[in-house]
C-alpha positions as CSV (number, residue, x, y, z in Angstrom):
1,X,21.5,-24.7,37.2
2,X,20.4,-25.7,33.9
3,X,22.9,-25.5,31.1
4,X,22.4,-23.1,28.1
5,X,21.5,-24.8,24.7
6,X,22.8,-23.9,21.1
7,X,22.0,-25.3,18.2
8,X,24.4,-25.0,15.3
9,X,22.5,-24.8,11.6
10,X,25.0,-26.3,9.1
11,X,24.8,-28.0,5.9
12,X,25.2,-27.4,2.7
13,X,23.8,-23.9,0.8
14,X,20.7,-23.6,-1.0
15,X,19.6,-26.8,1.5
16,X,17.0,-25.1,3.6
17,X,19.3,-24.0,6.2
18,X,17.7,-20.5,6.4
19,X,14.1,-22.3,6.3
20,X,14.9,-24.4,9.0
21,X,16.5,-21.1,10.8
22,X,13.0,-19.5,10.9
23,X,11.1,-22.3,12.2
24,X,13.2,-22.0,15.0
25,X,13.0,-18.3,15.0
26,X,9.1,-19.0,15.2
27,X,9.3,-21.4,17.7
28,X,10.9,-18.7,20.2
29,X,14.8,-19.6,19.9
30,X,16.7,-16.5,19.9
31,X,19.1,-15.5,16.9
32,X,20.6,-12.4,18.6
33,X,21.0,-9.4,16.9
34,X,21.7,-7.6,13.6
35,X,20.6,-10.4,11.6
36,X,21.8,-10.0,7.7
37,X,18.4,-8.7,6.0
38,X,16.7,-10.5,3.7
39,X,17.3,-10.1,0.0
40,X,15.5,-11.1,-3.7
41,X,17.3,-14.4,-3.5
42,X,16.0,-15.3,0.1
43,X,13.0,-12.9,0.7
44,X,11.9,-14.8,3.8
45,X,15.6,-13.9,5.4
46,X,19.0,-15.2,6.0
47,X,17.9,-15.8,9.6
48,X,22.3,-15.5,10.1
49,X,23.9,-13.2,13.3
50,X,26.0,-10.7,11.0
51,X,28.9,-11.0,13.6
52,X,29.4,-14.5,13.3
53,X,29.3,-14.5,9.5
54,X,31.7,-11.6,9.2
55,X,34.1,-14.0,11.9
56,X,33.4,-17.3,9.8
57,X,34.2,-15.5,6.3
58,X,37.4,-13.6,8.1
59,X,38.6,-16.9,9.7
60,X,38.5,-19.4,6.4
61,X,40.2,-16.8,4.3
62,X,43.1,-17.1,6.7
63,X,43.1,-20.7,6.2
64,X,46.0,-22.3,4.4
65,X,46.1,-25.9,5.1
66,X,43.0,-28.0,2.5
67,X,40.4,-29.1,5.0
68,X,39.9,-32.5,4.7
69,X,37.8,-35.1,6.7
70,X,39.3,-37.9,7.7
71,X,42.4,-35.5,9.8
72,X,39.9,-32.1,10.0
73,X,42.1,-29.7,12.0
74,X,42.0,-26.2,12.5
75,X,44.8,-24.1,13.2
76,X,44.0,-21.6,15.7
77,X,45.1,-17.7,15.3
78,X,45.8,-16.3,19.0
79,X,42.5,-14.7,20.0
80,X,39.8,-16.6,17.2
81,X,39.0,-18.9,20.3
82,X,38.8,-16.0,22.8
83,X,37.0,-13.5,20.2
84,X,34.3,-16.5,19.4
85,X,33.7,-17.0,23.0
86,X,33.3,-13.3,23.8
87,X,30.7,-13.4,21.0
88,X,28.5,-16.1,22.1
89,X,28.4,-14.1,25.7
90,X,27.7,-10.6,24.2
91,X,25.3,-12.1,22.2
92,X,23.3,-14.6,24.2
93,X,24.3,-14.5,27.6
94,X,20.7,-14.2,29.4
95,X,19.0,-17.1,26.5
96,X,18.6,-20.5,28.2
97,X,18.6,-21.7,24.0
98,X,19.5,-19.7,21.1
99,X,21.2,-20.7,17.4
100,X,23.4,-19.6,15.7
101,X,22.9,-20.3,11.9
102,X,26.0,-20.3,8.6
103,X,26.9,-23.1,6.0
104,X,30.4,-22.0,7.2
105,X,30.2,-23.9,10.7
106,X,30.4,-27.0,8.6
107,X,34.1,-26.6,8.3
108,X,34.7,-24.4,11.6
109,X,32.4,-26.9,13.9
110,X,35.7,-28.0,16.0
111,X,36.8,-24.0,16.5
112,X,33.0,-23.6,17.7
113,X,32.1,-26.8,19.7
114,X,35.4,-26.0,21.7
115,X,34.5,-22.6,22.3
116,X,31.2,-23.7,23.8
117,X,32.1,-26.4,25.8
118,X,34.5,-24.1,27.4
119,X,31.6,-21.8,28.0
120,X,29.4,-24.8,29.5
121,X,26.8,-24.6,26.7
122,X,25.1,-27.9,25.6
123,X,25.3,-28.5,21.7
124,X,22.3,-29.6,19.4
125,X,23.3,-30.0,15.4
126,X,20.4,-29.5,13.3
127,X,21.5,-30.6,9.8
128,X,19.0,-29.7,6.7
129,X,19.7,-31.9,3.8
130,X,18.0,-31.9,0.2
131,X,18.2,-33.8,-2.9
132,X,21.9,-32.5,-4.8
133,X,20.7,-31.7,-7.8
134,X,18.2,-29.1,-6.0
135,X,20.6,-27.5,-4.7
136,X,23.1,-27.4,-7.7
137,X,20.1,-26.4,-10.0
138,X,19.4,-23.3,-7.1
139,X,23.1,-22.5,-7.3
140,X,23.3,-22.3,-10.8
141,X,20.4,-19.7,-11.3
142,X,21.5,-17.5,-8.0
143,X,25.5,-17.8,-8.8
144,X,25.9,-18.9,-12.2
145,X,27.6,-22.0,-11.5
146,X,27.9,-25.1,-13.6
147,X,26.3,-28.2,-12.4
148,X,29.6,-30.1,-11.9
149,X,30.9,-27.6,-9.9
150,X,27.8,-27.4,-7.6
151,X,27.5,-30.8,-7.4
152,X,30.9,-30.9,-6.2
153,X,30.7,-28.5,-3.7
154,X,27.7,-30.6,-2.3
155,X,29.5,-33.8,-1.9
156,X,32.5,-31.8,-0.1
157,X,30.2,-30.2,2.4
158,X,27.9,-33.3,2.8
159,X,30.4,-35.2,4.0
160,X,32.4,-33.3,6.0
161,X,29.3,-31.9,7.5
162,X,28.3,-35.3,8.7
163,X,31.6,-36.6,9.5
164,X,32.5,-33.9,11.8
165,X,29.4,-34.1,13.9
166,X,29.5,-37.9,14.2
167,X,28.9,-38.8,18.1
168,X,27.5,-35.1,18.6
169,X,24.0,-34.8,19.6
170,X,22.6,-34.0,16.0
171,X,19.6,-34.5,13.7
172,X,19.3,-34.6,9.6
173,X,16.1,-32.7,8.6
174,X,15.0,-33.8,4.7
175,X,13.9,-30.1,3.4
176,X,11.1,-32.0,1.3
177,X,9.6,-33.3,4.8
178,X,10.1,-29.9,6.4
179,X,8.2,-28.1,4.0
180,X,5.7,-31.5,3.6
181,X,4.6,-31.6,7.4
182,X,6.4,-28.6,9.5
183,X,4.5,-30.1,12.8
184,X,5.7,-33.4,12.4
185,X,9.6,-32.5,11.7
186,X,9.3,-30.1,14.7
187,X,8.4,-32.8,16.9
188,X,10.8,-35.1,15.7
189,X,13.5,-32.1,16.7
190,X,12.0,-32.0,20.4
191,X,12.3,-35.4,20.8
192,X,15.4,-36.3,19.1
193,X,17.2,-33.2,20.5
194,X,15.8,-33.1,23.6
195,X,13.8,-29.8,23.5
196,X,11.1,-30.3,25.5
197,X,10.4,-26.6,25.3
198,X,9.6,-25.8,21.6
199,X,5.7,-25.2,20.9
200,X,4.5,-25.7,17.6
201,X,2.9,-22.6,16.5
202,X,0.5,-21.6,13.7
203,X,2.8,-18.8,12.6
204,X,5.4,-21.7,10.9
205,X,2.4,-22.8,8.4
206,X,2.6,-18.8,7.6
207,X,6.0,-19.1,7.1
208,X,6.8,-21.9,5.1
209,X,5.0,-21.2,2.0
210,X,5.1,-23.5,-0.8
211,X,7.2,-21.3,-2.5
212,X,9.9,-21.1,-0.4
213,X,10.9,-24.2,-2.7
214,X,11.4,-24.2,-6.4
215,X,13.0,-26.8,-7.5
216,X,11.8,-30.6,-7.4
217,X,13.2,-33.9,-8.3
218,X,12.7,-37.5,-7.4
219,X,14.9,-40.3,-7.2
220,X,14.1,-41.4,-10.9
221,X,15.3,-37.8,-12.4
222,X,19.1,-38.8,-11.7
223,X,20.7,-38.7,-14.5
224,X,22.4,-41.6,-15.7
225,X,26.0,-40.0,-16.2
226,X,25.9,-39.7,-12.5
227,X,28.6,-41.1,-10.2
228,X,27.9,-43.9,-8.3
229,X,29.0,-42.5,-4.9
230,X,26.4,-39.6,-5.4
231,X,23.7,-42.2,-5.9
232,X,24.4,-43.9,-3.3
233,X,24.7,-40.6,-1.1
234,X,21.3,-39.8,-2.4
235,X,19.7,-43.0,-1.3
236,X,21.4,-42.7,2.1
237,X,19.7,-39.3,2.9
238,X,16.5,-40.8,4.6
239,X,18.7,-42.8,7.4
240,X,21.6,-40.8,7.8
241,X,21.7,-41.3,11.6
242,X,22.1,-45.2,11.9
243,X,25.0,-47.1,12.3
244,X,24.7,-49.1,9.0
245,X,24.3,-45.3,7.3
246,X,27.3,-44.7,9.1
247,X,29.7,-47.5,7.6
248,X,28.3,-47.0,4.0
249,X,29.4,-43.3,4.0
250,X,32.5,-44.4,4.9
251,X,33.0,-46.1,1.9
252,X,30.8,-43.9,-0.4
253,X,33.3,-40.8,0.8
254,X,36.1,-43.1,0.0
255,X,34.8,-43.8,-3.6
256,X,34.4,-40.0,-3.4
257,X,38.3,-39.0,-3.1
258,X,39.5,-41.4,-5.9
259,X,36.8,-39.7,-7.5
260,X,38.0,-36.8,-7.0
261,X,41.5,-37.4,-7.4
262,X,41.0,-38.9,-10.7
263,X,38.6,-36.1,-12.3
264,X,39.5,-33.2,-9.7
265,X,43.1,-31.2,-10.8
266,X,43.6,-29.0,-8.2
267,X,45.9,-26.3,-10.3
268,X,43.0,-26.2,-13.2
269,X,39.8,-26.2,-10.3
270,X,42.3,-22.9,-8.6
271,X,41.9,-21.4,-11.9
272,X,38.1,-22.2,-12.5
273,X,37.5,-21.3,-8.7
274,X,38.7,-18.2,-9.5
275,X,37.2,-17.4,-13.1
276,X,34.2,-18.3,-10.9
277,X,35.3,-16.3,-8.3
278,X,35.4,-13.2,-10.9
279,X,32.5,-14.2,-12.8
280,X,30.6,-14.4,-9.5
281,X,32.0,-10.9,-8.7
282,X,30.8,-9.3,-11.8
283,X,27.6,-10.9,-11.5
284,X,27.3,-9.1,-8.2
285,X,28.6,-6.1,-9.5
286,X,25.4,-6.1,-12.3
287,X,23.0,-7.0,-9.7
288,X,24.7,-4.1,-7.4
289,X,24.8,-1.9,-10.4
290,X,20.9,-2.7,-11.6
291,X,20.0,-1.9,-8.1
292,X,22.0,1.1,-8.2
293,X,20.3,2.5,-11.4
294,X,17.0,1.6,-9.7
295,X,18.0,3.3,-6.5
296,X,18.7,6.3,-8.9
297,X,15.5,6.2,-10.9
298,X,13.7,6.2,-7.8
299,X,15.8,9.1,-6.7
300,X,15.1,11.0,-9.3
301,X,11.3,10.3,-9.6
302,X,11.2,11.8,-5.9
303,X,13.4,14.7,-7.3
304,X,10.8,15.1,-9.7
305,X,8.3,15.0,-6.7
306,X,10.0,17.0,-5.2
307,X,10.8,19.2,-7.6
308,X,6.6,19.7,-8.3
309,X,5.9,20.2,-4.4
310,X,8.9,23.0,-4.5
311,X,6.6,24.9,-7.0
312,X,3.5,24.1,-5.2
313,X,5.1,25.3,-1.6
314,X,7.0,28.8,-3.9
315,X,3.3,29.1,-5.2
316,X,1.4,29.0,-1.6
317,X,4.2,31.0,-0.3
318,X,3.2,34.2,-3.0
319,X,-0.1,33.9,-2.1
320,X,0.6,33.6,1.6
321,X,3.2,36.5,1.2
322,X,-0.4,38.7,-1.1
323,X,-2.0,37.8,1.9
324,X,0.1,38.8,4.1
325,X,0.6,41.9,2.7
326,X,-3.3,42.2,2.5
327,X,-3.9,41.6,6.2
328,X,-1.1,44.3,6.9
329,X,-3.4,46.7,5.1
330,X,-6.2,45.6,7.0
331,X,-4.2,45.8,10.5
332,X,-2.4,49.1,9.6
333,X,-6.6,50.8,8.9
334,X,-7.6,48.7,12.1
335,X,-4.8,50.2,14.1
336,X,-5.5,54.1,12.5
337,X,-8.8,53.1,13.4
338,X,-8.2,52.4,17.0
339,X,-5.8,55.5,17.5
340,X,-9.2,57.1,16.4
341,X,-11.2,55.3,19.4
342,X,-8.5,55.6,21.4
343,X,-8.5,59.5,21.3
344,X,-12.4,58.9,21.8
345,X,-12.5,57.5,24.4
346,X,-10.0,59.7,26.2
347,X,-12.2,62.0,25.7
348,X,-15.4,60.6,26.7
349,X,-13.4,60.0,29.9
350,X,-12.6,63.2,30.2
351,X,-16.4,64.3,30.1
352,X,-16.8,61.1,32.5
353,X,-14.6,63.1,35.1
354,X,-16.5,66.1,34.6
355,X,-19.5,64.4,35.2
356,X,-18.6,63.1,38.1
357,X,-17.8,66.1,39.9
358,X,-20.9,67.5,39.0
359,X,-22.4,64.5,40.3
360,X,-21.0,65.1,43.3
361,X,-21.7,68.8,43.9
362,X,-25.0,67.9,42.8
363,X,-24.8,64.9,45.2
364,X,-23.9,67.4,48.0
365,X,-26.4,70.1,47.0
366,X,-28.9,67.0,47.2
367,X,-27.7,66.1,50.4
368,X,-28.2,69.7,52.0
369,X,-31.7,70.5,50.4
370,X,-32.8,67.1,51.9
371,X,-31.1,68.3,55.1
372,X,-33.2,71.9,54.8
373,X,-36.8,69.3,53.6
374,X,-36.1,67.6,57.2
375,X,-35.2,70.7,58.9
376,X,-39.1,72.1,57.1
377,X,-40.4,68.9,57.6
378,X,-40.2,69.1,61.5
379,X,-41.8,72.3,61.5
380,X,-44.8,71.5,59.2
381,X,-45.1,69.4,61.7
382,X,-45.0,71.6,64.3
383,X,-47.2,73.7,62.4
384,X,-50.1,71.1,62.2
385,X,-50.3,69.8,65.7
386,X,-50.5,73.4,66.1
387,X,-53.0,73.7,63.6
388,X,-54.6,70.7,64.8
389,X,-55.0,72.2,68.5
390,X,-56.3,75.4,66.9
391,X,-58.9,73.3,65.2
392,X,-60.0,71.6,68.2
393,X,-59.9,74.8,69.8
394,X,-62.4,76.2,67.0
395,X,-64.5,73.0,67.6
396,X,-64.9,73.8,71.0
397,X,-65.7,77.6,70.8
398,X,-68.3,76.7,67.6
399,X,-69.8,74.2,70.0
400,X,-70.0,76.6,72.3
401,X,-71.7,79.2,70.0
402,X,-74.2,76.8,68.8
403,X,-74.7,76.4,72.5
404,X,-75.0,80.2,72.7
405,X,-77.5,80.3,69.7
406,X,-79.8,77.9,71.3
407,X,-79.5,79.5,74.8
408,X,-80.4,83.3,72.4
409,X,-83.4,81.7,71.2
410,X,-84.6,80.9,74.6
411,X,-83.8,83.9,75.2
412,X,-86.0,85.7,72.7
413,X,-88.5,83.3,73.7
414,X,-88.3,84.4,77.6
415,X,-87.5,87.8,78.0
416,X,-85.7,90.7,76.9
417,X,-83.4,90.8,80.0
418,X,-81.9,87.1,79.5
419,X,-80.7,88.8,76.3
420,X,-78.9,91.4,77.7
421,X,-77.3,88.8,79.7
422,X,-76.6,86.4,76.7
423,X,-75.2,89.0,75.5
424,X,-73.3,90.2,77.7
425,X,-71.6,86.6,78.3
426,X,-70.8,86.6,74.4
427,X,-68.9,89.5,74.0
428,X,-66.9,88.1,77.2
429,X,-66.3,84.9,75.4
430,X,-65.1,86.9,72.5
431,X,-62.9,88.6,74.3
């Protein structure tokens, strides 16, 4: 079975670690969830797991011992080890490659490569680097902080950074390049990192906007005051990964802690930490207190909204309420009116009833007279075949008596004595 792949984001702040985060994030690596939301400082997003930063920030405040390269060691609290693990399985336990992404892993990368070793998870180390006077200039506007300071800050986390990760699989992205040619640093991270999987896609262009990057200087905008290890550093950024690179860091980060122990008191740099501690604290506070005030101001504009659409609904609701008292008018009449009908109609089917036995007695009276027609019917019937045979009858005897007229005028013509006889025969026939 293949093994799970994380890639740790580390370097310095203000170095394009949370650019470098959302390429990824574009590319289809999985951050997990409840990422910290973006803000005016980073509108693009943090691209960081709000568990693991809340375990990073809880961890180095425990810390008591000055992290320093050359003997880095951690001092492990019982369950930190246990409680990281558990993390990285809650959070990405079905991801064949995810990242997790904080400046803090810089000095907790032994705590976290030993947790995922001991889960069997492959590491990648994707370092974003940019030119120190960037990043001290982008600290200075978002946190105040002097130049020294931020520039001292940078050397610390530089080297530790790369010293800690030496013989790891990493890679050192220049933020410059990455913003420059996105495609090309993405398929330097494939192949360098062995990521055969990551498809550039058109949504990173979308992403990383010019803007994303406000501050710009070259090599020939050092200023001249300037220590010499930091010039050197900053000429060393372009090869980081060769063995030559390697051996001249060593000695730059040694010129670095005589530096440093020369220029760097540690009781008077407590004290500034901390007045820049507070000042950074009440710099927040403004920030959370202008917010605040505009939270409010928008509160109360939608009171005011509100406030208007309260008198608009009391105002619908007194004419609904005319209305309704209006249609209870009309349904009160409407109802009087029906009661009306209503008695109406009970009458009318009163009458109906009435009607009805008439009808019938009328039906039955019907019935008989049509019984009495038949019963007439039958003997006008009668009465004409009758009448019919008396007709024929008639026929016959006027026949007979034109028969008799004819025979009565032969018999004037012949004698008087065939009249007595004609006679005679008619008064029979009469009979």
């Amino acid at each position: 079975m293949k093994k799970q792949v994380c890639i740790l984001v580390m370097g310095m702040h203000r170095s394009g670690t949370s650019a470098m985060t959302g390429v990824l994030e574009k590319l289809g690596v999985y951050l997990g969830s409840d990422l910290i939301d973006k803000n005016w400082d980073n509108p693009k997003g943090f691209f960081e797991n709000s568990h693991f930063v809340a375990f990073n920030k809880k961890f180095l405040k425990h810390l008591h011992t000055p992290l320093e390269v050359p003997n880095f060691k951690i001092e492990l609290a019982d369950d930190s080890l246990e409680l990281l693990k558990n993390m990285i399985s809650q959070q990405f336990k079905y991801d064949s490659c995810f990242a997790i992404k904080d400046p803090r892993i810089s000095f907790l990368f032994p705590l976290y490569k030993k947790a995922l070793e001991e889960l069997n998870i492959e590491i990648k180390c994707l370092i974003p680097t940019r030119h120190p006077l960037e990043v001290a200039k982008s600290l200075q506007k978002r946190n105040g902080f002097s130049l020294e300071k931020s520039l001292l800050m940078w050397s610390e986390h530089f080297y530790l950074t790369e010293k800690i990760t030496r013989g790891n699989c990493r890679l050192f992205i220049n933020f410059d390049e990455l913003i420059a040619n996105p495609k090309l640093v993405c398929q330097k991270i494939s192949q360098k990192l062995s990521l055969d999987f990551l498809q550039y896609s058109e949504e990173v262009d979308d992403f990383l906007e010019i803007d994303l990057k406000h501050y710009t200087t070259k090599v020939k905008d050092i200023p001249k005051t300037f220590p010499s290890y930091l010039v050197r550093s900053i000429d060393l950024l372009q090869k980081i990964d060769s063995k030559k690179s390697a051996d001249e860091l060593d000695v730059i980060y040694k010129d670095f802690l005589d530096y440093k122990d020369v220029f760097y008191n540690k009781e008077l740099i407590g004290k500034l930490d901390l007045y820049e501690e507070v000042k950074e604290q009440l710099i927040q506070k403004d920030k959370e207190l202008t917010q605040t005030k505009g939270m409010l101001q928008q509160k109360e504009q939608a009171l005011h909204v509100k406030s208007e659409e309260l008198n608009k609904t009391k105002e619908t609701l007194t004419q609904k309420e005319k209305e309704l008292t209006q249609t209870k008018g009309m349904l009160q009449q409407k109802e009087q009116a029906l009661h009306v009908k209503s008695e109406e109609l009970n009458k009318t089917k009163t009458t109906l009833t009435q009607k009805d036995k008439e009808l019938s007695k009328t039906k039955e009276n019907l019935t008989q007279k049509e019984q009495a027609l038949h019963v007439k019917s039958e003997e006008l019937n009668k009465t004409k075949e009758t009448l019919t045979q008396q007709d024929k009858i008639i026929a016959k005897q006027q026949k007979e008596i034109e028969e008799l007229k004819d025979e009565l005028v032969l018999f004037y013509e012949d004698s008087t004595c065939v009249l007595a006889k004609t006679i005679r025969k008619v008064k029979g026939i009469l009979k």
